[in-house]
N, C-alpha and C positions, 0 to 999 in steps of 0.2 A: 799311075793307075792303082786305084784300090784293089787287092789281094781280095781273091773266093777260097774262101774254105771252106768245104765242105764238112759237116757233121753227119757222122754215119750211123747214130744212134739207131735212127730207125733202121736201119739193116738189120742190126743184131735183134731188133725186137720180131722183126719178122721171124729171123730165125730161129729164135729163141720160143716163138709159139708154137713150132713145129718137134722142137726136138732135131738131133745132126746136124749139119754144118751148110745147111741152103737156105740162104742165100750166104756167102762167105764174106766175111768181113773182108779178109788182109785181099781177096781178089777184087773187094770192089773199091776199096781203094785205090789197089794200083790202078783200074779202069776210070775214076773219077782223076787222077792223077796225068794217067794219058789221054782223058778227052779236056784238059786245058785244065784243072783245079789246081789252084797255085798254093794251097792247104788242105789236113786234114786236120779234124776238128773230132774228138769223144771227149764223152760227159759221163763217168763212170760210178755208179751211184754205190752204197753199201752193199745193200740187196741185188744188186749186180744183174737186174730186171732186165737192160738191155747189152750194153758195154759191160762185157766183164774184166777183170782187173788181168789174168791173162793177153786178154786180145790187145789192150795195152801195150801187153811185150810182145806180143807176134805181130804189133803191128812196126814196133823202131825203127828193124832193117828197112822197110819197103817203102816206108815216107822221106821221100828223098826231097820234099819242098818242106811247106812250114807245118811242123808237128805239133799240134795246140790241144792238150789237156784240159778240161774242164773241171769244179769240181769245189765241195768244200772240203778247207785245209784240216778235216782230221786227221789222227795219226797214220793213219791207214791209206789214206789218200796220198798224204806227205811221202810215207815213204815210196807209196809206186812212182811216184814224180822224180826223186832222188835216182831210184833205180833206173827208169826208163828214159830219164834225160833227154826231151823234149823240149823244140824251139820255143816257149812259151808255156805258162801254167795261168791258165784265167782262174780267176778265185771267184766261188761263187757261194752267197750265204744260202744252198738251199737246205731245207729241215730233211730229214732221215725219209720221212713217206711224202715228200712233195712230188707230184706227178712231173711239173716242170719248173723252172726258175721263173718265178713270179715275185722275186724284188730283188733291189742291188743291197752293197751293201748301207750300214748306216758308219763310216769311216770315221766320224767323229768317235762315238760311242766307242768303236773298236779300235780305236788308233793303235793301242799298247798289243792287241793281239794280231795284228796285221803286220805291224813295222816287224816281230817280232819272225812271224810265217814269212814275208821277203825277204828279207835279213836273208837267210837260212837257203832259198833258191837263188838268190844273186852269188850266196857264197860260193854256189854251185854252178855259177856262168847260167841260168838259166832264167829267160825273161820272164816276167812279170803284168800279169792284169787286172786289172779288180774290176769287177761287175757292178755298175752303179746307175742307180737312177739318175735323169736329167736333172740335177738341183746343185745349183754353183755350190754351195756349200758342202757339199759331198766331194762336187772336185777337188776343193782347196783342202777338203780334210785329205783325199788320197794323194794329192803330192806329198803332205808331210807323213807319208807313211812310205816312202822310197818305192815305192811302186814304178816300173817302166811306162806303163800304159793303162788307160782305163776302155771299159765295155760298154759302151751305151747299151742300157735294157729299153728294145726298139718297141715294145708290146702297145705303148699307151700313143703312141706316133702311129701305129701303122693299123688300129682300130678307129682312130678320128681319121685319118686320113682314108679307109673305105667307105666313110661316113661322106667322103665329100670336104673336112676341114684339114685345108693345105696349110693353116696358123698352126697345126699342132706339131711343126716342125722347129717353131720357132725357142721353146728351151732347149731342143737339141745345136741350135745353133748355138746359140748361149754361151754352151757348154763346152761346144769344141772352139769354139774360137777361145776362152777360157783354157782351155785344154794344153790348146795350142802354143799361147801365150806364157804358162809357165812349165812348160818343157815337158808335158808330159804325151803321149800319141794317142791315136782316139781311134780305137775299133768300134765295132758295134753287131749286135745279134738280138735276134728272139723276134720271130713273125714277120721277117724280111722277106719280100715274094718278086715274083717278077711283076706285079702290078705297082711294087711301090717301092723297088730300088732304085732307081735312077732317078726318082725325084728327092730321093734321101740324100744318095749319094753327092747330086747335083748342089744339095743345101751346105755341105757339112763339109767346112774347111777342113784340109789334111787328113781326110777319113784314111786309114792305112789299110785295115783288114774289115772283111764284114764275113758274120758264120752262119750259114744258112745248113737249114737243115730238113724241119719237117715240111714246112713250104717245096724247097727243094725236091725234094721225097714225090709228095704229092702228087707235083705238077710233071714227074716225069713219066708217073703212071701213063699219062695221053701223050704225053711227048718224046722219052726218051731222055734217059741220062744223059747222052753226049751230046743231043741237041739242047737241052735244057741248062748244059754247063753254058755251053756255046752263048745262048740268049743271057744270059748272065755276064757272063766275061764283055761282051757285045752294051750291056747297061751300062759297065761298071766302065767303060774306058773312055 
C-alpha cells in the first residue's frame, strides 16, 4: 500500500494570518495521525511564511509514523534536518520567494552539489529524496547522486489529466518503472487530489509515499479531515 502523508503547511498558514497559535500545528498532526496518515510532511521555507523552523522541533516527539522534511538544502535548512532528524529529507530546488515548488531538480547540472548534500544526511542515517521532474535523464542523473528516492513533481500529470488526457500519465510511468529498475523508490507530490489519485496511483509501479497537501486542505473544508484522510487511504490501497 502506498504511504499518505500528509503536509501541513497550510495549517500554519492559516495560523499564521491570524496571529496565536489557532489552528495548532503539533495538535493537527497528531489528529491527521490518528485519523489513518501514515506521514507527516512540512516545507519550511526561509521567510518562515507558513512552517516555521521551530514547529519543525515541536513537531519530532509527536510524529511517530514517517517524518518527512521538505526543502532546499541551504545552510539553514541543512542544519534544522541534522538537528531534528527526521525519517526522510526531500530536497527541493525551490528559489527564496517562490510561492510553491514549481520544478525538480536539474540532477545532471547539479550532480557535485547534491551528491555532496546526501553524503552528509546518509551520514546521519537520514533518508533521502530528490524532487524531480518526469525525464529519464534526470532519473539516471539522481541515482548517481546517492540519493535513497526520488519525488515525482505531479503538477503537469494532474492539470492534463482535469483536462480529460489520461496519456499524461505516461512519463510518469516511464519514470518509475526506470526508478524502479535501478534501485531507487519513487514517491510523488504536488496537486495530487482525490479526483486523481488512484488513477495515478493505479499507473505507477512501486509508488511508495505520495504528500498531499493543499488539495488535501481544500477538500476537507466540505468534507472533513478524518473523512478525507479515510477517502484517500481508501484510493490509495
Amino acid at each position: 500500500m502506498t504511504k499518505l502523508s500528509v503536509n501541513i503547511n497550510k495549517i500554519a498558514t492559516l495560523r499564521n494570518s491570524r496571529g496565536g497559535d489557532v489552528p495548532n500545528v503539533v495538535q493537527f498532526a497528531k489528529d491527521v495521525q490518528r485519523f489513518g496518515a501514515e506521514g507527516v510532511t512540512i516545507h519550511p521555507r526561509p521567510d518562515e511564511r507558513h512552517i516555521r523552523y521551530q514547529d519543525a522541533r515541536d513537531l519530532k516527539p509527536i510524529v511517530h509514523t514517517e517524518y518527512n522534511i521538505e526543502g532546499n538544502p541551504i545552510p539553514k535548512f541543512i542544519d534544522l534536518v541534522l538537528e531534528t532528524q527526521p525519517t526522510q529529507v526531500t530536497l527541493v530546488p525551490d528559489s527564496v520567494d517562490a510561492i510553491t515548488s514549481n520544478a525538480g531538480w536539474d540532477t545532471l547540472k547539479h550532480k557535485d552539489f547534491l551528491i555532496e548534500v546526501i553524503s552528509e544526511f546518509k551520514r546521519n542515517d537520514i533518508r533521502t529524496s530528490i524532487f524531480v521532474d518526469p525525464v529519464l535523464e534526470q532519473i539516471e542523473g539522481a541515482k548517481v547522486t546517492g540519493t535513497d528516492r526520488i519525488e515525482l513533481y505531479t503538477e503537469a500529470f494532474a492539470h492534463e489529466y482535469q483536462q480529460g488526457n489520461e496519456d499524461a500519465i505516461k512519463p510518469y510511468t516511464d519514470c518509475a518503472e526506470l526508478a524502479n529498475k535501478i534501485g531507487l523508490g519513487v514517491n510523488a507530490g504536488h496537486d495530487l487530489s482525490l479526483d486523481n489519485i488512484k488513477f495515478f496511483k493505479d499507473n505507477i509501479e512501486g509508488l511508495l509515499e505520495v504528500s498531499i497537501g493543499h488539495a488535501l486542505i481544500s477538500e476537507s473544508l466540505y468534507l472533513g479531515v478524518e473523512n478525507v484522510i479515510q477517502m484517500y487511504l481508501h484510493r490509495l490501497s
